[in-house]
N, CA, C and O of each residue as an XYZ file, in Angstrom:
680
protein
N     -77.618     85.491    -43.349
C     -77.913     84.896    -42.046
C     -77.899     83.361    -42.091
O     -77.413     82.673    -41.194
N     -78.497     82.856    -43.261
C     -78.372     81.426    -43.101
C     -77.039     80.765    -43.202
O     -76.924     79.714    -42.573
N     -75.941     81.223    -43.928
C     -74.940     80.989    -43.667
C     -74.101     81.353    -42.243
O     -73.046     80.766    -42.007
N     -74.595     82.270    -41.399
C     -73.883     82.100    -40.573
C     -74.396     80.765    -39.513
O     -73.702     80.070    -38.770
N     -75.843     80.725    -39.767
C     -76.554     79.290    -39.196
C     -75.678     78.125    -39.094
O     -75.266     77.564    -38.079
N     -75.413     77.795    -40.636
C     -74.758     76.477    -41.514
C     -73.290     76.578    -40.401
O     -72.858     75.655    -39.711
N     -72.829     77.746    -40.485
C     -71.575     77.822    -40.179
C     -71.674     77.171    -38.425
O     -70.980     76.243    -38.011
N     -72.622     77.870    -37.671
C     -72.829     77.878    -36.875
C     -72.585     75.881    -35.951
O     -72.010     75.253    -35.062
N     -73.524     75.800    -37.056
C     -73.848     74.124    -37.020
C     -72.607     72.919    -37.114
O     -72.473     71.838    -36.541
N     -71.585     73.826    -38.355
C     -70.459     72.779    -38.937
C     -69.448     73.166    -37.523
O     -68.600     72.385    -37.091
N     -69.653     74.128    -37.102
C     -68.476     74.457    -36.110
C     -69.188     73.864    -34.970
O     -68.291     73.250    -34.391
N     -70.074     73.719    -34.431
C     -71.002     72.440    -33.604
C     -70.457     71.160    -33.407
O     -69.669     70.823    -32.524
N     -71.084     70.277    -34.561
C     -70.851     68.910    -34.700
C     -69.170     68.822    -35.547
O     -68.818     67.851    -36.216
N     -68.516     69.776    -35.367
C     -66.903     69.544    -35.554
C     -66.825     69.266    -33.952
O     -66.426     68.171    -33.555
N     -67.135     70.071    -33.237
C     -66.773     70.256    -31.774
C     -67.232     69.628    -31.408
O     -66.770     69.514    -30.273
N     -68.538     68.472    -31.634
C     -68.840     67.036    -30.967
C     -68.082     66.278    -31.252
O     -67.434     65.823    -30.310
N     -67.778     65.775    -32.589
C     -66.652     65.067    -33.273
C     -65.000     65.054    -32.251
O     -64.332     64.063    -31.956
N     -64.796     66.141    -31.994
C     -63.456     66.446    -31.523
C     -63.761     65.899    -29.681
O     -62.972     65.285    -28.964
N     -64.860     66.285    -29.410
C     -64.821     66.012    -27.842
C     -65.418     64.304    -27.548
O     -65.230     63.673    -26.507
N     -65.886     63.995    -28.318
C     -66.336     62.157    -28.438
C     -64.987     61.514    -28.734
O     -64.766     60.461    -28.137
N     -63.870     62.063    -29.717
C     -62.539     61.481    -29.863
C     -61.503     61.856    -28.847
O     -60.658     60.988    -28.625
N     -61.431     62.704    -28.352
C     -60.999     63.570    -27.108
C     -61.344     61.908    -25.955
O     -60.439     61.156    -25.591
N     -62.809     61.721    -25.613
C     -63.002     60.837    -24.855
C     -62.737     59.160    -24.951
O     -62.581     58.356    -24.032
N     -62.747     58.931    -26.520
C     -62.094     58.190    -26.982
C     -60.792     57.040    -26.636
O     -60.607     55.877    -26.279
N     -59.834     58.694    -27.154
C     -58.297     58.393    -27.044
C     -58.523     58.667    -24.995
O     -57.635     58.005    -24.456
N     -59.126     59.170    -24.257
C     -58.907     59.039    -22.719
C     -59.247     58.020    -22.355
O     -58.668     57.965    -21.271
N     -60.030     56.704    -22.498
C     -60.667     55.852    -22.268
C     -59.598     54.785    -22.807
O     -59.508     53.794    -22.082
N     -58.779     54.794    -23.928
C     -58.203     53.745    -24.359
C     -56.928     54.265    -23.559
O     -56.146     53.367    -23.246
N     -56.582     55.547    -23.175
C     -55.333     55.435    -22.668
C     -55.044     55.658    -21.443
O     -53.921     55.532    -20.954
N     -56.309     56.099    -20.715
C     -56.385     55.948    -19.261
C     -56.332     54.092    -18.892
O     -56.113     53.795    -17.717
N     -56.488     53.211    -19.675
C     -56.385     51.799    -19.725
C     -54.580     51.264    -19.043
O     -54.085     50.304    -18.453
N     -54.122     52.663    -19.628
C     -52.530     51.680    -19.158
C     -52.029     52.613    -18.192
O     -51.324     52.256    -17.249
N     -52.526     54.320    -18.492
C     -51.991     54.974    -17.477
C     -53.191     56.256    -16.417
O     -54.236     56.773    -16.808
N     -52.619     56.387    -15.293
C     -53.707     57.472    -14.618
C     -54.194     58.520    -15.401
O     -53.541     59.114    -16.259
N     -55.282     58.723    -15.108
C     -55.998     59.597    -15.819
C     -55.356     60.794    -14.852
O     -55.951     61.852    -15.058
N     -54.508     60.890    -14.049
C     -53.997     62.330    -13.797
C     -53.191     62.390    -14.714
O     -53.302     63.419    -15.381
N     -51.701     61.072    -15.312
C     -51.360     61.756    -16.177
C     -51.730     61.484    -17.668
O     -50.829     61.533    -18.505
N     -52.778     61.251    -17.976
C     -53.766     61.693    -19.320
C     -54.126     63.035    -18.869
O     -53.049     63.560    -19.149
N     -54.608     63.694    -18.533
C     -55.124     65.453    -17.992
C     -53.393     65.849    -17.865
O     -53.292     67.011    -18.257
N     -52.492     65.496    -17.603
C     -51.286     66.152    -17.836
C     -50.731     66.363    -19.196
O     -50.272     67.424    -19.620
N     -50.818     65.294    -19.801
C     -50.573     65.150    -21.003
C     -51.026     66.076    -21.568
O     -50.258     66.886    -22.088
N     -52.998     66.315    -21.672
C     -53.821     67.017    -22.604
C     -53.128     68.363    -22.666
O     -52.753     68.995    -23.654
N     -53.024     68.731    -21.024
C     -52.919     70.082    -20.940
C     -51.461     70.193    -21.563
O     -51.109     71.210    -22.161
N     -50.758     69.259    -21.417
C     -49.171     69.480    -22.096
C     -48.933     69.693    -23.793
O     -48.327     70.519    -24.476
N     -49.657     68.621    -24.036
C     -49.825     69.124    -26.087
C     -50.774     70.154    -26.021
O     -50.810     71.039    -26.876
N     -51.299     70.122    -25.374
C     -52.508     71.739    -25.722
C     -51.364     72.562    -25.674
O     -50.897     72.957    -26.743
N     -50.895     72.848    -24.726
C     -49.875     74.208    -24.379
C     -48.639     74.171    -25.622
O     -48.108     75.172    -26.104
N     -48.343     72.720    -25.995
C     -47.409     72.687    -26.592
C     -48.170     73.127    -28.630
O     -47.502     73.562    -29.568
N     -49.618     72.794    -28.622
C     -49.786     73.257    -29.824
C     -49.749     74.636    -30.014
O     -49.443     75.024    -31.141
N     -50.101     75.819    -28.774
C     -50.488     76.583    -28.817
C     -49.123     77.605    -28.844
O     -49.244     78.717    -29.357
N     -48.198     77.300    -28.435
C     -46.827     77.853    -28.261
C     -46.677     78.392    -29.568
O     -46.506     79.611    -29.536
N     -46.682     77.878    -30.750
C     -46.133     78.120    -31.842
C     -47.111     79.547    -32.078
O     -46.521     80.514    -32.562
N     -48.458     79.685    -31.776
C     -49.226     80.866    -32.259
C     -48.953     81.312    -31.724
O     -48.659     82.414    -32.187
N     -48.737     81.200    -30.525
C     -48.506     82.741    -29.086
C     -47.038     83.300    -29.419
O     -46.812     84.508    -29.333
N     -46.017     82.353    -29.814
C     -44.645     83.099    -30.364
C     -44.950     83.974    -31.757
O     -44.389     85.047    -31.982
N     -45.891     83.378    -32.628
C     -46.096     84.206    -33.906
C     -46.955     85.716    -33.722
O     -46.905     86.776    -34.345
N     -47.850     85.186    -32.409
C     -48.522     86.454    -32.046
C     -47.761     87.664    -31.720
O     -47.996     88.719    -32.309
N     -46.511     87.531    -30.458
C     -45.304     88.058    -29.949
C     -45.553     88.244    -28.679
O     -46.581     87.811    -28.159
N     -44.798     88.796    -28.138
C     -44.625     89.172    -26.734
C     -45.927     89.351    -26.298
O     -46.181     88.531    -25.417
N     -46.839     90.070    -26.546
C     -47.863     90.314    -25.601
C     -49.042     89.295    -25.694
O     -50.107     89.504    -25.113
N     -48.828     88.279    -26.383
C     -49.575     86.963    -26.232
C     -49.210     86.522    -24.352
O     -49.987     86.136    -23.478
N     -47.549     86.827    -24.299
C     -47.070     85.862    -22.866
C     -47.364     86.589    -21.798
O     -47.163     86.261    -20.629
N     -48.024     87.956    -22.336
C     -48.062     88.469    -20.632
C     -49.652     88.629    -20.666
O     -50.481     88.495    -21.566
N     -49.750     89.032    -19.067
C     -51.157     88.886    -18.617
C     -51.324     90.395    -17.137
O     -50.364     90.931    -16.584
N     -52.368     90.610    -16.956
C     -52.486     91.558    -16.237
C     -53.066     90.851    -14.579
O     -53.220     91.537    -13.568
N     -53.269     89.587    -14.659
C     -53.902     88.517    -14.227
C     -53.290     87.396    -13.959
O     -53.727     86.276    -14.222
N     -52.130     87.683    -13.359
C     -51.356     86.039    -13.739
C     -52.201     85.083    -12.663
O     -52.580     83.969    -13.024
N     -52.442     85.523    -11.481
C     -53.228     84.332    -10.178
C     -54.449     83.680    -11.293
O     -54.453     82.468    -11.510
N     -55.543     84.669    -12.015
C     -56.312     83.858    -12.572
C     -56.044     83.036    -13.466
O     -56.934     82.192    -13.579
N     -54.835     82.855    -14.458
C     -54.266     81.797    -15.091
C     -54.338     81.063    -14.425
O     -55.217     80.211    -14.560
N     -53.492     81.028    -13.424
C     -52.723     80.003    -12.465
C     -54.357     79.170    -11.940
O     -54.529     77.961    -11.792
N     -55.242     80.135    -11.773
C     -56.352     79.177    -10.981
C     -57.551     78.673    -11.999
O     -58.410     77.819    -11.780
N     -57.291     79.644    -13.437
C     -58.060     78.630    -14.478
C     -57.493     77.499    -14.817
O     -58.225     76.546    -15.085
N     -55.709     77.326    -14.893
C     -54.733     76.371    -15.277
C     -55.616     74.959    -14.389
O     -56.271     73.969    -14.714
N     -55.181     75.560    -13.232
C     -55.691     74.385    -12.293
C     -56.849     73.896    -12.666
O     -56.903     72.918    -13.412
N     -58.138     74.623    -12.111
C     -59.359     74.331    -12.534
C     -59.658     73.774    -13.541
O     -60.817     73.361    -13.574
N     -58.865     73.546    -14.651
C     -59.025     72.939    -15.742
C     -58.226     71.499    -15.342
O     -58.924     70.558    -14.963
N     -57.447     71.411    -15.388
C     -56.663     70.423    -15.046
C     -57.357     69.022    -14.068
O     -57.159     67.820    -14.246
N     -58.292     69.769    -12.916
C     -58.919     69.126    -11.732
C     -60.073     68.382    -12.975
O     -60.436     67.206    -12.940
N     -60.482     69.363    -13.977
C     -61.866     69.133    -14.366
C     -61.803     68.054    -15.039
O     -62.646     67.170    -14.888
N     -60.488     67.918    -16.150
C     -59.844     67.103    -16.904
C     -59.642     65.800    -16.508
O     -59.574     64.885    -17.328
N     -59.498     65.569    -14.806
C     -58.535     64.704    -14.412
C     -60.067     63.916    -13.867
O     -60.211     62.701    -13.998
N     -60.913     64.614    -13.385
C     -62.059     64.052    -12.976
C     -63.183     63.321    -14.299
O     -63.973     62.387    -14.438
N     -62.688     64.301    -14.958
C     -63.525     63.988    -16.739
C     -62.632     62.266    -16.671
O     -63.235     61.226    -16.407
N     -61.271     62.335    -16.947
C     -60.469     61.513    -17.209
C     -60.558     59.783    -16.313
O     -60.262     58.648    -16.686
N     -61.129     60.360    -14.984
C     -61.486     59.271    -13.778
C     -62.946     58.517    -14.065
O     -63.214     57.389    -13.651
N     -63.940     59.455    -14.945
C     -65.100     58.921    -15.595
C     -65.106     57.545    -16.447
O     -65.376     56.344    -16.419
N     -64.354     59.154    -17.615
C     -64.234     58.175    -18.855
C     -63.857     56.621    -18.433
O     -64.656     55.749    -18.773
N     -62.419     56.166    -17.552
C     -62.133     55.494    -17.761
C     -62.868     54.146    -16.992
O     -62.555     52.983    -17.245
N     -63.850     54.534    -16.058
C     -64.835     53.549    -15.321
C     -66.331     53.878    -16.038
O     -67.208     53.092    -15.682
N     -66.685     54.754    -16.842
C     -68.056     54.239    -17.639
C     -67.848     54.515    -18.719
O     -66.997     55.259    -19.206
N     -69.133     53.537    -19.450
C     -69.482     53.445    -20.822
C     -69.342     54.675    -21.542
O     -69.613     55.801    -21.125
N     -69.093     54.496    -22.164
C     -68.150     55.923    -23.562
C     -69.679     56.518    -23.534
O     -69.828     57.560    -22.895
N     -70.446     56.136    -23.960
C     -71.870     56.826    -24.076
C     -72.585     57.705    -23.041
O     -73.385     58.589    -23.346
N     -72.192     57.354    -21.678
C     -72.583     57.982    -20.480
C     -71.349     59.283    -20.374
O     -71.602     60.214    -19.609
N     -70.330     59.298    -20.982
C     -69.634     60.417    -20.846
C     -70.290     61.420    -22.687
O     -70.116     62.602    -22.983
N     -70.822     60.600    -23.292
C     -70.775     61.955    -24.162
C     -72.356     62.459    -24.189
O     -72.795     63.213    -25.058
N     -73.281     61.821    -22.892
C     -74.198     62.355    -22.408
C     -74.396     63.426    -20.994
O     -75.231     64.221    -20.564
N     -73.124     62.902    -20.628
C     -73.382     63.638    -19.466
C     -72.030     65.224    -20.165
O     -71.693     66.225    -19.532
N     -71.752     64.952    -21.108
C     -70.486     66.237    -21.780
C     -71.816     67.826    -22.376
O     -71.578     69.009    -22.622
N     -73.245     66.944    -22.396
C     -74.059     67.942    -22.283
C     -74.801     68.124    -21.313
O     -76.020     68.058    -21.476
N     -74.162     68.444    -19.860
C     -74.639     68.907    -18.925
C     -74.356     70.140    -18.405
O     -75.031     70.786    -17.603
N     -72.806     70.562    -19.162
C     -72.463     71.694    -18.889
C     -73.151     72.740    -19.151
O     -73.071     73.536    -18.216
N     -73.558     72.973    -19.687
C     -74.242     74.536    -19.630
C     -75.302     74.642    -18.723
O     -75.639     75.767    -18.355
N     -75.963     73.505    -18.242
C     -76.901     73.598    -17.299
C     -76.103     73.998    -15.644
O     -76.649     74.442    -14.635
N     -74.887     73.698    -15.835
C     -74.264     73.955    -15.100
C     -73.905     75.669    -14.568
O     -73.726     76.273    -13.511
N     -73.943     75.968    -16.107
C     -73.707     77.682    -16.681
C     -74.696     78.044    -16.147
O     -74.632     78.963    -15.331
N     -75.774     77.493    -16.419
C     -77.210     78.325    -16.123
C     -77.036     78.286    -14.737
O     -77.533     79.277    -14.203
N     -76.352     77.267    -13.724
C     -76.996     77.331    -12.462
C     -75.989     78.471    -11.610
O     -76.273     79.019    -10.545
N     -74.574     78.667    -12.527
C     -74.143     80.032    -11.678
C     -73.790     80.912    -12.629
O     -72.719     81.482    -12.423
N     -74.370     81.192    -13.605
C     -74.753     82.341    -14.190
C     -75.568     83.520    -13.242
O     -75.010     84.614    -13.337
N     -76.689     83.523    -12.410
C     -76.935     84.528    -12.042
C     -76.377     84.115    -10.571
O     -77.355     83.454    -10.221
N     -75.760     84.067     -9.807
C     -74.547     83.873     -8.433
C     -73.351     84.579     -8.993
O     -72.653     85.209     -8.198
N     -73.080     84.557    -10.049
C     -71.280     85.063    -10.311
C     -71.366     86.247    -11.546
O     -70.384     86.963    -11.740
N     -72.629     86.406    -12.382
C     -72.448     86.945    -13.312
C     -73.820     87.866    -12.967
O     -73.899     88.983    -13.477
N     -74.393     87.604    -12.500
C     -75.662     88.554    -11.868
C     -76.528     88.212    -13.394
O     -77.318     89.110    -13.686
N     -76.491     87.421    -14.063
C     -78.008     87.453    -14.945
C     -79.173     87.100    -14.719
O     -79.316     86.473    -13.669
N     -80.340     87.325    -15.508
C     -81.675     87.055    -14.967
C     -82.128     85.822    -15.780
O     -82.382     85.872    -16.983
N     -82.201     84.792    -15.072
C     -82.537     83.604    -15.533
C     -84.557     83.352    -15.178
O     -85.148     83.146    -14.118
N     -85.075     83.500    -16.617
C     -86.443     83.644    -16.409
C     -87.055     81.882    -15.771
O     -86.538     80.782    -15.580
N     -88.312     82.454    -15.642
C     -88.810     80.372    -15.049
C     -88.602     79.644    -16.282
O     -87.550     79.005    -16.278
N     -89.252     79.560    -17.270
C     -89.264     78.724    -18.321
C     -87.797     78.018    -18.661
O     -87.821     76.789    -18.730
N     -86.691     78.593    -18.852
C     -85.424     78.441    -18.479
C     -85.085     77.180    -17.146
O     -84.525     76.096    -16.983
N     -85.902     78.266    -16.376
C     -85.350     76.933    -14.455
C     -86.137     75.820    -14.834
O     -85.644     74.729    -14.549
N     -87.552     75.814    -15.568
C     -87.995     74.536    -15.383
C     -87.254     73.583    -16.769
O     -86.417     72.701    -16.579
N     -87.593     73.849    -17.664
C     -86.055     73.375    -18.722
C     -85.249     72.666    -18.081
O     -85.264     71.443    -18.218
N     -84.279     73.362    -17.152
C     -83.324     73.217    -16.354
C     -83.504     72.196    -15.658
O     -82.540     71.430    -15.670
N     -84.546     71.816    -14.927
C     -85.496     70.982    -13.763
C     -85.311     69.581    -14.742
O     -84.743     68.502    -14.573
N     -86.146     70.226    -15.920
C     -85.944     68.693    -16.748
C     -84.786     68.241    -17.298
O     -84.846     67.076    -17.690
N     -83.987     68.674    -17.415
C     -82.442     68.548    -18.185
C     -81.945     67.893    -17.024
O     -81.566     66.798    -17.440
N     -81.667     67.972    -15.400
C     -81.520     67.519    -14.264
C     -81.878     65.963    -14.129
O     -81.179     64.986    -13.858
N     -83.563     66.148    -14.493
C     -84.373     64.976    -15.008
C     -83.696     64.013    -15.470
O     -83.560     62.998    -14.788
N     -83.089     64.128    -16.807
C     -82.924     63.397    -17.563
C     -81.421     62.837    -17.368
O     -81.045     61.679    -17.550
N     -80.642     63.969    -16.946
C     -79.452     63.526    -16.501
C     -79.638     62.087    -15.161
O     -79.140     60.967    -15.274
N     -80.321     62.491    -14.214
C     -81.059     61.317    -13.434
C     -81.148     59.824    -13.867
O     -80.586     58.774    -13.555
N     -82.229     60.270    -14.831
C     -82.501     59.005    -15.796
C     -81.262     58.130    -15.869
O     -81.005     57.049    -15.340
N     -80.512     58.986    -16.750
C     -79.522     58.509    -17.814
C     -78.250     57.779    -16.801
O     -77.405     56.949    -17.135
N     -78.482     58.438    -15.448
C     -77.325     58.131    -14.507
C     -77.685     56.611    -13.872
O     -76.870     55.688    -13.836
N     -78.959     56.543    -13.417
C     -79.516     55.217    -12.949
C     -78.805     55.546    -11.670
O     -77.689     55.055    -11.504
N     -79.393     56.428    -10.620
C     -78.486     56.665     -8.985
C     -78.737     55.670     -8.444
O     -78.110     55.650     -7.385
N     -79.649     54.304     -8.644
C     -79.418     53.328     -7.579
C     -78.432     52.050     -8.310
O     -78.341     50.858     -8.016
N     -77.881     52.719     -9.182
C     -76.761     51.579     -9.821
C     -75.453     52.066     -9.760
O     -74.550     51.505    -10.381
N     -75.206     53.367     -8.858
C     -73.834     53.455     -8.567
C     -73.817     54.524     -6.927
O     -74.805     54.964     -6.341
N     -72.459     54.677     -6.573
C     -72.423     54.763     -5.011
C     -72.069     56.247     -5.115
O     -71.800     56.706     -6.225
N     -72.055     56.859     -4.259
C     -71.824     58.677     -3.752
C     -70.575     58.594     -4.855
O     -70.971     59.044     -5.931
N     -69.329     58.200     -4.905
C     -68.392     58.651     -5.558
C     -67.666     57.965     -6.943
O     -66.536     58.082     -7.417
N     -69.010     57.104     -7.403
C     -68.835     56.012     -8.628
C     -68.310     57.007     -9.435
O     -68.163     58.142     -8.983
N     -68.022     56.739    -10.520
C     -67.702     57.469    -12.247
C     -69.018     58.391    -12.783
O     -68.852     59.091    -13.782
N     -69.839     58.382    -12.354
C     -70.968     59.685    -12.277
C     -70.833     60.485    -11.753
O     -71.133     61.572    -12.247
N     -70.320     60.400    -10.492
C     -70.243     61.636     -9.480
C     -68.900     62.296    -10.140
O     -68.754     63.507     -9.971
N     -68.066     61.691    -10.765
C     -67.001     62.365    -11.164
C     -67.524     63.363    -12.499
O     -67.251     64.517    -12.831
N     -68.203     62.548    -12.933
C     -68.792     63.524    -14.077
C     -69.422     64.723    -14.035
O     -69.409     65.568    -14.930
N     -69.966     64.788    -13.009
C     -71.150     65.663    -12.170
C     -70.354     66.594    -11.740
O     -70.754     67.757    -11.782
N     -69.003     66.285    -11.212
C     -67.746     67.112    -10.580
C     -67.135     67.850    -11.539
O     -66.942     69.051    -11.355
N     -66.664     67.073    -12.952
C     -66.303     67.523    -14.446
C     -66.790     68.630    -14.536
O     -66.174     69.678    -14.343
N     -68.363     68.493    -14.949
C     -68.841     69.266    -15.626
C     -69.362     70.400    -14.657
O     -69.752     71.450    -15.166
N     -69.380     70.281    -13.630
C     -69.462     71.950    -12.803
C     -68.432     72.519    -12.393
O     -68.522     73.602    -11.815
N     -67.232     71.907    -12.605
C     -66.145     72.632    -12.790
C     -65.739     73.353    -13.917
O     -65.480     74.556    -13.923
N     -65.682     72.470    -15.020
C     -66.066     72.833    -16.588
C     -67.087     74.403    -16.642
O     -66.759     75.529    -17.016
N     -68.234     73.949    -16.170
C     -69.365     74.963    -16.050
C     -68.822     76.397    -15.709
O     -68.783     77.375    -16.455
N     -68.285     76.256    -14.001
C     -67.563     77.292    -13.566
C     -66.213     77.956    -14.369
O     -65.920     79.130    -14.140
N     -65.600     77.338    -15.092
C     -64.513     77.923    -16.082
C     -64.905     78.774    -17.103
O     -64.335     79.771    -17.547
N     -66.485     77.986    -17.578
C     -67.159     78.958    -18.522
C     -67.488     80.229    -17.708
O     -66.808     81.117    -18.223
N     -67.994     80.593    -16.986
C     -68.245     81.440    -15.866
C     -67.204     82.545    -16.190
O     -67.406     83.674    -16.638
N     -65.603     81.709    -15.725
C     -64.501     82.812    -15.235
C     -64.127     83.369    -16.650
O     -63.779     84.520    -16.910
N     -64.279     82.260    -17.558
C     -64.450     83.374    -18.990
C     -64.743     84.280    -19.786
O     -64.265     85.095    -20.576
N     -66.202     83.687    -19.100
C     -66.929     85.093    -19.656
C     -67.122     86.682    -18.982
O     -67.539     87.737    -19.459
N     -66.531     86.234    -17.450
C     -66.283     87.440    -16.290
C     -64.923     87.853    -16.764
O     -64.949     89.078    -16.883
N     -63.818     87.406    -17.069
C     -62.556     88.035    -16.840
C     -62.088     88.105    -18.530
O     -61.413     89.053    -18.933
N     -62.509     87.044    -19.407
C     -61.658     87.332    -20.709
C     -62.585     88.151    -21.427
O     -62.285     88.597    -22.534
């Protein structure tokens, strides 16, 4: 068990590592070009790394029983990316890899709306404070309804909702 802990942990802070450089390289390169096409890009080498496994997998990697929900996770990702991407490139690198843990609070808030789970109080008030702190960290009287926060806020409940259609459909 403790190794699956350890494991647990290294596959964690790999996946902070990867999403702080992820925001990184968007921030230095949303500098020369739109962050729509940085979110084009991502999704373009993503698809393009992934090609090589889905051909080794074979044919039934390319088909789907579901093609509309591709098509509307494709998107949904893309919107989330492009809004992530509209952040990054108007705030401080630090306010995006604080607000990159908001998502699951996001999970929690339509987890029981789309997935019917029972979310106990101790959980909602958690939740209440995690809200809290996101608050804090945002400073709402230092930016306007649609500053580089609100985009984040947009990110990550879109983000949120993808986790959602994942765990309902895949």
């Amino acid at each position: 068990p403790f190794l699956n802990y350890l494991q647990a942990v290294v596959w964690f802070v790999l996946s902070l590592m990867v999403s702080c450089a992820n925001d990184a390289i968007m921030k230095y390169v949303g500098t020369h070009i739109s962050p729509w096409q940085v979110a084009f890009f991502r999704c373009f080498f993503g698809a393009v790394t992934l090609l090589p496994l889905m051909c080794y997998q074979g044919q039934g990697s390319f088909t789907t029983h579901r093609p509309w929900l591709h098509i509307v996770r494709g998107g949904l990702l893309f919107a989330a990316i492009s809004f992530w991407g509209h952040g990054v490139k108007e705030a401080p690198i630090t306010t995006a890899t604080i607000m990159s843990f908001t998502v699951p609070i996001f999970v929690l808030l339509l987890a029981p709306i789309f997935l019917r789970e029972r979310v106990t109080w101790p959980t909602w008030v958690a939740t209440l404070i995690g809200f809290g702190g996101i608050v804090l960290v945002l400073q709402p009287s230092s930016w306007s309804c649609w500053g580089p926060s609100m985009l984040f806020v947009l990110a990550a409940g879109v983000f949120g909702l993808l986790d959602i259609i994942n765990k309902k459909y895949v």
